[in-house]
FIZA-213407 format. One record per residue: residue number from 1; residue in one letter; x, y, z of N, C-alpha, C in turn. Coordinates in Angstrom, 2 decimals, always signed. Example, Ala and Ser with C-alpha at 12.3 -4.5 7.8 and 13.67 -1.06 7.14 Angstrom:
n->1; res->a; npx->+13.19; npy->-5.69; npz->+7.80; capx->+12.30; capy->-4.50; capz->+7.80; cpx->+13.20; cpy->-3.30; cpz->+7.80 $
n->2; res->s; npx->+12.85; npy->-2.25; npz->+7.08; capx->+13.67; capy->-1.06; capz->+7.14; cpx->+12.90; cpy->+0.03; cpz->+7.87 $
# end
This chain:
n->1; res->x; npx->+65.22; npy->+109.17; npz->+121.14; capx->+66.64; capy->+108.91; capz->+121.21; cpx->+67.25; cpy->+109.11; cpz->+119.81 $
n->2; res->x; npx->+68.23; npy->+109.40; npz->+120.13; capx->+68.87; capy->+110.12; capz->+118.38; cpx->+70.05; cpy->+109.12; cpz->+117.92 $
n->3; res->x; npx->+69.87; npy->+108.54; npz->+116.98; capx->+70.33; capy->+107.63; capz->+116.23; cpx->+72.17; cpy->+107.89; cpz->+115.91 $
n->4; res->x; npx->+73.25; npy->+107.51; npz->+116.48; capx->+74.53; capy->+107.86; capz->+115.91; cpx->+75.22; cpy->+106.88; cpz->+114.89 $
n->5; res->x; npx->+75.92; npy->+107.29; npz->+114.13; capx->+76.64; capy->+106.65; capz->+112.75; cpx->+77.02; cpy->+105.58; cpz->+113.26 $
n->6; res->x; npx->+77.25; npy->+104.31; npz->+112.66; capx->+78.32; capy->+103.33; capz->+112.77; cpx->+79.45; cpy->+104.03; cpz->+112.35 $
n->7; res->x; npx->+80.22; npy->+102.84; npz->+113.61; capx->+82.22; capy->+103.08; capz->+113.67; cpx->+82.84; cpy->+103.18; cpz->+112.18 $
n->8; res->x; npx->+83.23; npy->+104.19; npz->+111.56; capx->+83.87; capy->+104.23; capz->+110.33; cpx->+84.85; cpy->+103.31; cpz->+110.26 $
n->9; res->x; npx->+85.57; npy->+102.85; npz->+111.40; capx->+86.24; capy->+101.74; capz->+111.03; cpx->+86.31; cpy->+100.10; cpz->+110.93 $
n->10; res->x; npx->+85.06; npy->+99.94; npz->+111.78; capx->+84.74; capy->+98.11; capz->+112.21; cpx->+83.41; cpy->+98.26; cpz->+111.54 $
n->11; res->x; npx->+82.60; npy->+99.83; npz->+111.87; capx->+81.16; capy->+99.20; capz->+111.00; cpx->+80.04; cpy->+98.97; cpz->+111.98 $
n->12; res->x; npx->+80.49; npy->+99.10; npz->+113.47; capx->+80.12; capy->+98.63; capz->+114.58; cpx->+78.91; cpy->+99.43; cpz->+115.03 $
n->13; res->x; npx->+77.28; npy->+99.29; npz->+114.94; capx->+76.11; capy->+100.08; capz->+115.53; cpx->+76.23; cpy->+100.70; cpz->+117.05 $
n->14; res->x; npx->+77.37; npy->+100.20; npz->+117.73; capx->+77.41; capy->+100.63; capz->+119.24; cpx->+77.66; cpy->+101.83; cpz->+119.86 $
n->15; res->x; npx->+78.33; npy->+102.60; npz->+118.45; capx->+79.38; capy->+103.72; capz->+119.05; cpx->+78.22; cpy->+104.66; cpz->+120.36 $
n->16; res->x; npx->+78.98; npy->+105.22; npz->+120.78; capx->+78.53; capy->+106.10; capz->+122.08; cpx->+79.23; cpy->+107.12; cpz->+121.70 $
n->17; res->x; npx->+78.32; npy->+108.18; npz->+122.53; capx->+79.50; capy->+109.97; capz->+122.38; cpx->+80.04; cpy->+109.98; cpz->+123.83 $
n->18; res->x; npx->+80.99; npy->+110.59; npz->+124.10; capx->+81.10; capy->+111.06; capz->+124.77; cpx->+81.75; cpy->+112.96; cpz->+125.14 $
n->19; res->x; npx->+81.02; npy->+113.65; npz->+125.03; capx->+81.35; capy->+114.89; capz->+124.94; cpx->+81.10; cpy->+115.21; cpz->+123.26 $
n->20; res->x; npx->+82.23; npy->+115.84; npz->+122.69; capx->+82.03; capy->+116.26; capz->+121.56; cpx->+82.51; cpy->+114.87; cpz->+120.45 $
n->21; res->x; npx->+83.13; npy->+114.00; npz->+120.96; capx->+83.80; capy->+113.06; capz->+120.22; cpx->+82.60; cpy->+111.49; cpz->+120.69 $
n->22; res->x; npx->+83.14; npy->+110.52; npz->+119.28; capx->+81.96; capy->+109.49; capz->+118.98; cpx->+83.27; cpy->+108.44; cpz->+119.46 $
n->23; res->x; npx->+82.75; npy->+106.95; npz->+120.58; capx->+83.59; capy->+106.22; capz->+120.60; cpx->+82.70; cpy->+104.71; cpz->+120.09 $
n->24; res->x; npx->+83.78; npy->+103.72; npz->+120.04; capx->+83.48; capy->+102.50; capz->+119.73; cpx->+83.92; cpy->+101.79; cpz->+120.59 $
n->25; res->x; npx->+82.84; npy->+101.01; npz->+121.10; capx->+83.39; capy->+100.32; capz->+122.40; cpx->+84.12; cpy->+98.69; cpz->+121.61 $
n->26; res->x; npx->+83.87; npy->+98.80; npz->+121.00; capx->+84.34; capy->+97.20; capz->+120.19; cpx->+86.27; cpy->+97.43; cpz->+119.93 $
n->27; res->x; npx->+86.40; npy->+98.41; npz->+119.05; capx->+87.90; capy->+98.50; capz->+118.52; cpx->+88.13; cpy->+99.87; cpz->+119.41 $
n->28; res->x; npx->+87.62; npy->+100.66; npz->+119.67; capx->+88.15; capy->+101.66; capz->+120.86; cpx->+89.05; cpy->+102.87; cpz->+119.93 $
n->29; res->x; npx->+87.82; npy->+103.15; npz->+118.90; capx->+88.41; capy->+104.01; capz->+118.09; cpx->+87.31; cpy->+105.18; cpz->+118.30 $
n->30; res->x; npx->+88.18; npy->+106.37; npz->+118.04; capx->+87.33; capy->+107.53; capz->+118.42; cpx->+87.84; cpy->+108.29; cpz->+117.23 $
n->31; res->x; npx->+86.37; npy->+109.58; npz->+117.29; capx->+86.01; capy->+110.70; capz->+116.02; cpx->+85.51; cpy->+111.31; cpz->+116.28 $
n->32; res->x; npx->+85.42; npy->+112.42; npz->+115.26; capx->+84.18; capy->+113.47; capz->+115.52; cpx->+83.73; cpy->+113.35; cpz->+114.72 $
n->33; res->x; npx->+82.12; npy->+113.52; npz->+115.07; capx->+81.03; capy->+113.69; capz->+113.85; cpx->+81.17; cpy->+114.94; cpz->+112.95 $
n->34; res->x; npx->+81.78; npy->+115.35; npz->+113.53; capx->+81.74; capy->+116.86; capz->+112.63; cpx->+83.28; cpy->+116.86; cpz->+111.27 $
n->35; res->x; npx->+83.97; npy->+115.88; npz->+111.36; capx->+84.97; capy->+115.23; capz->+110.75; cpx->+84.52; cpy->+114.55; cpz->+109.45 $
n->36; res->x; npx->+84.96; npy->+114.83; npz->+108.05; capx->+84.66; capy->+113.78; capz->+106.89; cpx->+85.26; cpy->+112.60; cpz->+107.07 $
n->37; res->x; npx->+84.81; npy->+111.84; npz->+106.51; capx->+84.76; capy->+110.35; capz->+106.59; cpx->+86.24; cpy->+109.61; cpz->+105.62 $
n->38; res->x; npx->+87.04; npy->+109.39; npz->+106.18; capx->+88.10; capy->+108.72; capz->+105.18; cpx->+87.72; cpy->+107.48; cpz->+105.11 $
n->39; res->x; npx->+88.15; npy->+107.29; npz->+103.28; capx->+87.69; capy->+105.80; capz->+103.03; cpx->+89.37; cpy->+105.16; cpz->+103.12 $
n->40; res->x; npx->+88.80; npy->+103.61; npz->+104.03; capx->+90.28; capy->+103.42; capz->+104.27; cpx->+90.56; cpy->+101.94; cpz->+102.79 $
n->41; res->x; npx->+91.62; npy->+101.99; npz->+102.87; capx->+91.96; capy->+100.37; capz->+101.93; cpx->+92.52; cpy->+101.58; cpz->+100.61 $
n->42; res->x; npx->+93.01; npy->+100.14; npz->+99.76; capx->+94.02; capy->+100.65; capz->+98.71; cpx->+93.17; cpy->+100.63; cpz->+97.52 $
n->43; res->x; npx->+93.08; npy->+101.81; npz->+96.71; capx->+92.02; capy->+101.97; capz->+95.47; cpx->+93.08; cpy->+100.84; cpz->+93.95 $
n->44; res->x; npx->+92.39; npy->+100.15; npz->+93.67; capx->+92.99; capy->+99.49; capz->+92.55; cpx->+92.87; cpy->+100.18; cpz->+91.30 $
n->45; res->x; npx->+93.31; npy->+100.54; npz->+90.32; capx->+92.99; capy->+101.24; capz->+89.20; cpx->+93.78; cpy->+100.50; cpz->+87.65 $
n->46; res->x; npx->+92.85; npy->+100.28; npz->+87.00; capx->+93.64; capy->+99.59; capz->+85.64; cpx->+94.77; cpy->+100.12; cpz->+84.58 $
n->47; res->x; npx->+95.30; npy->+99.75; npz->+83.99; capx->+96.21; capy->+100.49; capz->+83.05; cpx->+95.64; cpy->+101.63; cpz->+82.19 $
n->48; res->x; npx->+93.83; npy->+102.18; npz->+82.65; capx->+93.54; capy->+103.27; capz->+82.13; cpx->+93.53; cpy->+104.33; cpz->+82.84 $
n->49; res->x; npx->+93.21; npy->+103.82; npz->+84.18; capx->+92.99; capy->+104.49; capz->+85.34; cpx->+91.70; cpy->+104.13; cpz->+86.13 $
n->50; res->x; npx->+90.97; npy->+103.13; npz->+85.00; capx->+89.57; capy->+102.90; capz->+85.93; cpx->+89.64; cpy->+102.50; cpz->+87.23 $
n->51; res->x; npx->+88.74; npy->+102.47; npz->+88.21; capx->+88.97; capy->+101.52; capz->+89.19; cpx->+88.28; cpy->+100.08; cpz->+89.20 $
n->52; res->x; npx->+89.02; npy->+99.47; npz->+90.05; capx->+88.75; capy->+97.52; capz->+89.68; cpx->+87.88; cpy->+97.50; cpz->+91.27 $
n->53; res->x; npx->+87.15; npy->+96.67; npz->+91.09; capx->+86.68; capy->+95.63; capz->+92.30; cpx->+86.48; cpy->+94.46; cpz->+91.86 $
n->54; res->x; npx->+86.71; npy->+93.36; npz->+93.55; capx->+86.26; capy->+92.19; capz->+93.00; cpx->+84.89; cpy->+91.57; cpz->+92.35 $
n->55; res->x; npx->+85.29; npy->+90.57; npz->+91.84; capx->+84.36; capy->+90.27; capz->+90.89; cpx->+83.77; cpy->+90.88; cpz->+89.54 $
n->56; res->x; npx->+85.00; npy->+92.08; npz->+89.22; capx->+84.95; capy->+92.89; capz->+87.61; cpx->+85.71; cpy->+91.79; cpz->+86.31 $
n->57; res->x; npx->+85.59; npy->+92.01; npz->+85.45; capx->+86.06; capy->+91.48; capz->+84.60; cpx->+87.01; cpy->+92.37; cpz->+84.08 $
n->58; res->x; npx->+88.26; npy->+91.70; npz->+83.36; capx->+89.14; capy->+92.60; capz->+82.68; cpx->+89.48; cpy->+91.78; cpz->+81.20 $
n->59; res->x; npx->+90.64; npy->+92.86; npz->+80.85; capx->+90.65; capy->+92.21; capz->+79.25; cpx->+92.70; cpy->+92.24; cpz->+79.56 $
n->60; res->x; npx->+93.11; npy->+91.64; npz->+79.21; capx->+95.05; capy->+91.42; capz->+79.25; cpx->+95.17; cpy->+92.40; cpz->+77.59 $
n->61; res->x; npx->+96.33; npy->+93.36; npz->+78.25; capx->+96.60; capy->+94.76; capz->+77.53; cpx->+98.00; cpy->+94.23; cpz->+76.82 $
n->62; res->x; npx->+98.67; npy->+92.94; npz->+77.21; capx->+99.69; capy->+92.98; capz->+76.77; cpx->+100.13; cpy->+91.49; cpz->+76.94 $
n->63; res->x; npx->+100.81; npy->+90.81; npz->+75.69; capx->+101.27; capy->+89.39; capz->+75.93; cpx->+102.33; cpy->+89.13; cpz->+77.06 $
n->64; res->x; npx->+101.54; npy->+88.09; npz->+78.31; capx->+102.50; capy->+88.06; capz->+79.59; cpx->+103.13; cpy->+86.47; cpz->+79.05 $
n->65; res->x; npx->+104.42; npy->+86.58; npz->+79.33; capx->+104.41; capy->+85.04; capz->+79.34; cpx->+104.49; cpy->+84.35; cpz->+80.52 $
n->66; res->x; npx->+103.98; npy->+83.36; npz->+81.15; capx->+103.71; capy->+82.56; capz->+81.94; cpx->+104.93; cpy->+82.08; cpz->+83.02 $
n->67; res->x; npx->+105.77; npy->+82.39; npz->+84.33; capx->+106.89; capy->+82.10; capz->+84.63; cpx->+106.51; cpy->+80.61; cpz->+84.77 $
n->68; res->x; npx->+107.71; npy->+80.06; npz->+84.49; capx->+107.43; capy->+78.47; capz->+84.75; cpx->+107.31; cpy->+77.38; cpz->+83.82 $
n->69; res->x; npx->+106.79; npy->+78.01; npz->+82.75; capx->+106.27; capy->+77.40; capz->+81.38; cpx->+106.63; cpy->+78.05; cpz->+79.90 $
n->70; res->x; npx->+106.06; npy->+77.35; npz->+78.77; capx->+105.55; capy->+77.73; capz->+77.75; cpx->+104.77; cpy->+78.62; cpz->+77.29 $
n->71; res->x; npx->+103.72; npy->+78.67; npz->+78.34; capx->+102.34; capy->+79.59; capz->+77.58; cpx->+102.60; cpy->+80.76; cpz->+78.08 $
n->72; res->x; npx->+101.96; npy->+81.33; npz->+77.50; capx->+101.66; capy->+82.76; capz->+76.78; cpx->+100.21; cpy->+83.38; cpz->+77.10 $
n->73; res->x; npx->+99.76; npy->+84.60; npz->+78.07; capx->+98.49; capy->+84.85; capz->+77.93; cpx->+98.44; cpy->+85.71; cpz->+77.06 $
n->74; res->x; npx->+97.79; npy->+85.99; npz->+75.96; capx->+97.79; capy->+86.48; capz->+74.71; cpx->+96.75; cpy->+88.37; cpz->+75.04 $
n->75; res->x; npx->+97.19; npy->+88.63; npz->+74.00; capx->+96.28; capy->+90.29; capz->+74.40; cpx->+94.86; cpy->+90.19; cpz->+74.06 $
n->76; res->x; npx->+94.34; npy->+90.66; npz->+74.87; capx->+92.48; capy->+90.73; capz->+74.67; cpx->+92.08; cpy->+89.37; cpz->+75.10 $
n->77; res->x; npx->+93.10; npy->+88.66; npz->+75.95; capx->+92.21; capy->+87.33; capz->+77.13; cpx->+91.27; cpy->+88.44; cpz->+78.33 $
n->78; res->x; npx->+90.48; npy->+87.48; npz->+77.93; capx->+89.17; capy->+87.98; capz->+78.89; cpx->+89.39; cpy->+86.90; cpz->+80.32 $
n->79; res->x; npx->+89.07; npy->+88.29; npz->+81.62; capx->+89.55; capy->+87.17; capz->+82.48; cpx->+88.83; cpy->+87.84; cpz->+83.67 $
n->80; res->x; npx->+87.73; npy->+86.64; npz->+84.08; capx->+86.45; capy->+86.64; capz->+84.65; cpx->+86.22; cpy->+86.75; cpz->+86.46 $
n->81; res->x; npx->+85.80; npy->+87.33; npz->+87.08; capx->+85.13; capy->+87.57; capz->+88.42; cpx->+86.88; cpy->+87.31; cpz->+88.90 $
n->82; res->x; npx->+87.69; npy->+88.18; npz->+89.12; capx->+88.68; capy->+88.88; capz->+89.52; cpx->+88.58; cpy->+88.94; cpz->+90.95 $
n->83; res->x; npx->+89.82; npy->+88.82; npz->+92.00; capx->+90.04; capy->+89.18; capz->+93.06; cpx->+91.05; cpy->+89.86; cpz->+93.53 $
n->84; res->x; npx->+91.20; npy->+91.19; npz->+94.37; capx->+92.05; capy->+91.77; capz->+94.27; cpx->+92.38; cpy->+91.50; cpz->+95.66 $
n->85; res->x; npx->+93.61; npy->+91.63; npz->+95.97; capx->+94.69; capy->+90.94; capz->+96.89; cpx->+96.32; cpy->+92.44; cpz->+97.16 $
n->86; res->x; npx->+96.31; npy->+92.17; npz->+98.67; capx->+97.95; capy->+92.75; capz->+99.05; cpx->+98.94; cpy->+92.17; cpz->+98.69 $
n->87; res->x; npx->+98.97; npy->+91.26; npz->+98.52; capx->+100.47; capy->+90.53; capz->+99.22; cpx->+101.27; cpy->+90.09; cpz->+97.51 $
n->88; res->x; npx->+102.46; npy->+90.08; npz->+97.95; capx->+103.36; capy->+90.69; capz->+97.22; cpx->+103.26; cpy->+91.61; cpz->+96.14 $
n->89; res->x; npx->+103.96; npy->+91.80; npz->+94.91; capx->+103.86; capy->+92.76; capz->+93.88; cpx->+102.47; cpy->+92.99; cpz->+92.65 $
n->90; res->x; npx->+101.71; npy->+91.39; npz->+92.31; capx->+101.06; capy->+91.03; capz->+92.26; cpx->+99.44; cpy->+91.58; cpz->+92.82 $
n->91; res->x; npx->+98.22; npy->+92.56; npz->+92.11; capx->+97.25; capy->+92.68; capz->+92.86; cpx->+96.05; cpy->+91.77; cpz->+92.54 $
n->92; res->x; npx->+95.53; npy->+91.31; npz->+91.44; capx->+94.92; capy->+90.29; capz->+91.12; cpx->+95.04; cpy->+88.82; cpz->+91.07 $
n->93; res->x; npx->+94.40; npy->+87.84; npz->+92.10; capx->+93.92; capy->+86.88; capz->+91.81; cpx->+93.01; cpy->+86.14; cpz->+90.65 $
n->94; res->x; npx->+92.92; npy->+85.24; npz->+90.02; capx->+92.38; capy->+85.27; capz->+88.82; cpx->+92.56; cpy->+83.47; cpz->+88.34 $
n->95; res->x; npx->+91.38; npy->+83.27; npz->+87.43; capx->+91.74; capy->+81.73; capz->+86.85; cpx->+91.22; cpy->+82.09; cpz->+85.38 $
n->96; res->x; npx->+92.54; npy->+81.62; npz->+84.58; capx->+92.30; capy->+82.09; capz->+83.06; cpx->+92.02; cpy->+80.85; cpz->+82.62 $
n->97; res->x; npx->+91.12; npy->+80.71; npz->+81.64; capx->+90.89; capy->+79.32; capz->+81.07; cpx->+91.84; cpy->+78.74; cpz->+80.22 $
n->98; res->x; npx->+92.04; npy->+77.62; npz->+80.35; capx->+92.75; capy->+76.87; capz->+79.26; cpx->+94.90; cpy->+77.38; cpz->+80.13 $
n->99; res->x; npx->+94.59; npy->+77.93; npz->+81.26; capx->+96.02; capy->+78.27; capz->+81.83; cpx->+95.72; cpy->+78.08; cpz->+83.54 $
n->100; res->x; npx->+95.03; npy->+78.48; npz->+83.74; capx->+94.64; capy->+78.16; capz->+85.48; cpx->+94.85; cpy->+79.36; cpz->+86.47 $
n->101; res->x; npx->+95.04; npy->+78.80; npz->+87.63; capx->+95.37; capy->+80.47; capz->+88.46; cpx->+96.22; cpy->+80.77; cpz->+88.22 $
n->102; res->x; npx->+96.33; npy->+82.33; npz->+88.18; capx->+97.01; capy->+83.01; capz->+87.80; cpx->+97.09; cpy->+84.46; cpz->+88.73 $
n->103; res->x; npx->+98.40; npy->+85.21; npz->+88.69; capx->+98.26; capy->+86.55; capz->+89.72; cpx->+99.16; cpy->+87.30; cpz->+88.62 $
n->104; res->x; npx->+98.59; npy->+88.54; npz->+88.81; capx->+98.02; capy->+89.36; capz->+87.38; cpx->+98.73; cpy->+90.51; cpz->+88.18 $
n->105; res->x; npx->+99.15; npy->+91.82; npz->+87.33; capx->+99.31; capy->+93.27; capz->+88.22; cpx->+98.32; cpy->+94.08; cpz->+87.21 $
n->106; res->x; npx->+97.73; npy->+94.70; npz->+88.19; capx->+96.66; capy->+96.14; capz->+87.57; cpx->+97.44; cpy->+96.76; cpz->+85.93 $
n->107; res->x; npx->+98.09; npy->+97.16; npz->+85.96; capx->+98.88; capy->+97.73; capz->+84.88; cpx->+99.31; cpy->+96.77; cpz->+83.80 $
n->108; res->x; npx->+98.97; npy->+95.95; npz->+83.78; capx->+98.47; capy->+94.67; capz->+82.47; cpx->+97.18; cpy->+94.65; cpz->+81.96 $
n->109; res->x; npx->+96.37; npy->+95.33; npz->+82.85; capx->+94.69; capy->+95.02; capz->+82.06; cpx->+93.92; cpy->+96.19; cpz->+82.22 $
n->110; res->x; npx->+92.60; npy->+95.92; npz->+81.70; capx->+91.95; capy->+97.15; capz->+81.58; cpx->+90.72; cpy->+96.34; cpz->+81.50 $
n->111; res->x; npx->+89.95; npy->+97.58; npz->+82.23; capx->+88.18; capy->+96.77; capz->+82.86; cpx->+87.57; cpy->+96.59; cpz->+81.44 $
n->112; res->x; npx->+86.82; npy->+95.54; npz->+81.85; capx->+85.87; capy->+94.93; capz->+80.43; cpx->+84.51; cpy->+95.60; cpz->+80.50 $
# end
């Protein structure tokens, strides 16, 4: 028996062919094997261009000041096991020491 790809989109071991096209009985998404593979989701990239994933470290490219307060995150704060996030303008989740959580945009930092 001949082994077919998991669902490019759920990930799902079930898919079935039917004819020339591959289905998924789980999300009911269909392909062809003979089709390249799009990677789906939004690529994060730093104020160099690197790309970010969670749990990278970055370094702050530029003094942000803090809405709400006094402080100041200063340039070259190092800021540890990172989460990257949709929702609003904001793509990093983050807890800076000595300031707390914090939500960061890509184009402020650069990978460590």
């Amino acid at each position: 028996m001949s082994q077919l790809p998991a669902c490019p989109k759920c990930q799902s071991p079930y898919a079935y062919a039917d004819g020339a096209m591959l289905i998924c009985p789980e999300c009911a998404h269909e392909w062809s094997p003979n089709e390249p593979v799009e990677e789906s989701g939004k690529v994060y990239r730093d104020a160099h261009g690197n790309e970010l994933q969670d749990g990278d470290s970055v370094t702050v490219i530029k003094d942000l000041k803090v809405k709400g307060s006094s402080l100041v995150v200063k340039v070259g704060t190092k800021v540890k096991a990172i989460r990257l996030t949709d929702d609003g303008d904001h793509d990093i989740d983050c807890k800076i020491d000595g300031i707390g959580p914090m939500k960061l945009k890509t184009e402020f930092v650069k990978k460590a």
